[in-house]
N, C-alpha and C positions, 0 to 999 in steps of 0.2 A: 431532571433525568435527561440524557442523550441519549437519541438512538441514531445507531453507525449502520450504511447500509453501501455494500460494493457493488459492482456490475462491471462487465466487459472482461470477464475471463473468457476463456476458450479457448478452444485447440489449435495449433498452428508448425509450420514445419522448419528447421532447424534455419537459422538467420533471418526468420520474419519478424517483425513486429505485433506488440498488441498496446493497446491503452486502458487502463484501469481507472476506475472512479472511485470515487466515497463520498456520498451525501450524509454528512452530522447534523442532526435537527434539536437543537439548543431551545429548551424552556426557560433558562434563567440563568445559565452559566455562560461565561465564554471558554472561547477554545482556544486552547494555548499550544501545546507543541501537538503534531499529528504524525504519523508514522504507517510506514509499510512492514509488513512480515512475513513471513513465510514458513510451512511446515509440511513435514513429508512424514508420510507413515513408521513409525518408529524414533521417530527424531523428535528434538526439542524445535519450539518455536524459534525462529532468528528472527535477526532485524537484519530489514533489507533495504530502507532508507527513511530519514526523520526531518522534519520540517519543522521549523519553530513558527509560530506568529511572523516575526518580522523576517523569515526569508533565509535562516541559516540552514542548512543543510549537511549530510552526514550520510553517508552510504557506504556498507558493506564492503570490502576488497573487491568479492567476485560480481559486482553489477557497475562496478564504477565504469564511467565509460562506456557507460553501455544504454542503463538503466536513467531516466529525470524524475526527480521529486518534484513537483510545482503545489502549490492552493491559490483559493479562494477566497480571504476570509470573509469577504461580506454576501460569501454564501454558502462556509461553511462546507467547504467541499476543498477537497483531495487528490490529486491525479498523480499515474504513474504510466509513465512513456517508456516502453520496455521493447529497444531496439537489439540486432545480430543474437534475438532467443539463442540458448542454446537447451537439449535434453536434459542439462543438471539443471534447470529454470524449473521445472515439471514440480509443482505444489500446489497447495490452498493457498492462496496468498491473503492478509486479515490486514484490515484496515484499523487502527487506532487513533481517537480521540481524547487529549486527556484536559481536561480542566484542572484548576485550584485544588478540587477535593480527590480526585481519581480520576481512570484510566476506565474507556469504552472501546468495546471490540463489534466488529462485526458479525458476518455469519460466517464470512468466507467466501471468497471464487475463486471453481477453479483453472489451474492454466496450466497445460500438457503441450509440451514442444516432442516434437517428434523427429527424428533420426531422421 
């Protein structure tokens, strides 16, 4: 079993910054590609950027340039360096782990950029 857990949302005002975590705590599996997402009340979940094992990456149009995917893997942890916020940023943002067999989500944080 994995369990996913985020931290470092919060409020913040339009062009600032914020840094998001994910600690994945691995009984028996490893972790292979990990990912950011995001989702706003009425909407489907997106991906907002993916990180493989070895350091590939993949982001969104609207965070390119803006947004850093990085990890950890020998602690299983996730980071998201989320620079020039803007108000359309404003979601839950969910962290995912996926191994060999399946995909682990966390609970969610969240992150309100403000006008």
């Amino acid at each position: 079993q994995v369990q996913v857990v985020e931290s470092g949302g919060g409020s913040v005002q339009a062009g600032g910054s914020l840094r998001l975590s994910c600690a994945a705590s691995v009984v028996t599996y490893r972790i292979n590609d990990m990912g950011w997402y995001r989702q706003t009340p009425g909407k489907q979940r997106e991906l907002v950027a993916t990180i493989s094992r070895g350091g590939s990456t993949q982001y969104a149009d609207a965070v390119k340039g803006r947004f850093t995917i990085s990890r950890d893997n020998a602690k299983n942890t996730l980071f998201l360096q989320m620079n020039s916020l803007k108000p359309e940023d404003t979601a839950v943002y969910y962290c995912k782990a996926e191994t060999f067999f399946s995909g682990y989500w966390g609970q969610g944080t969240q992150v309100t950029v403000s006008s």
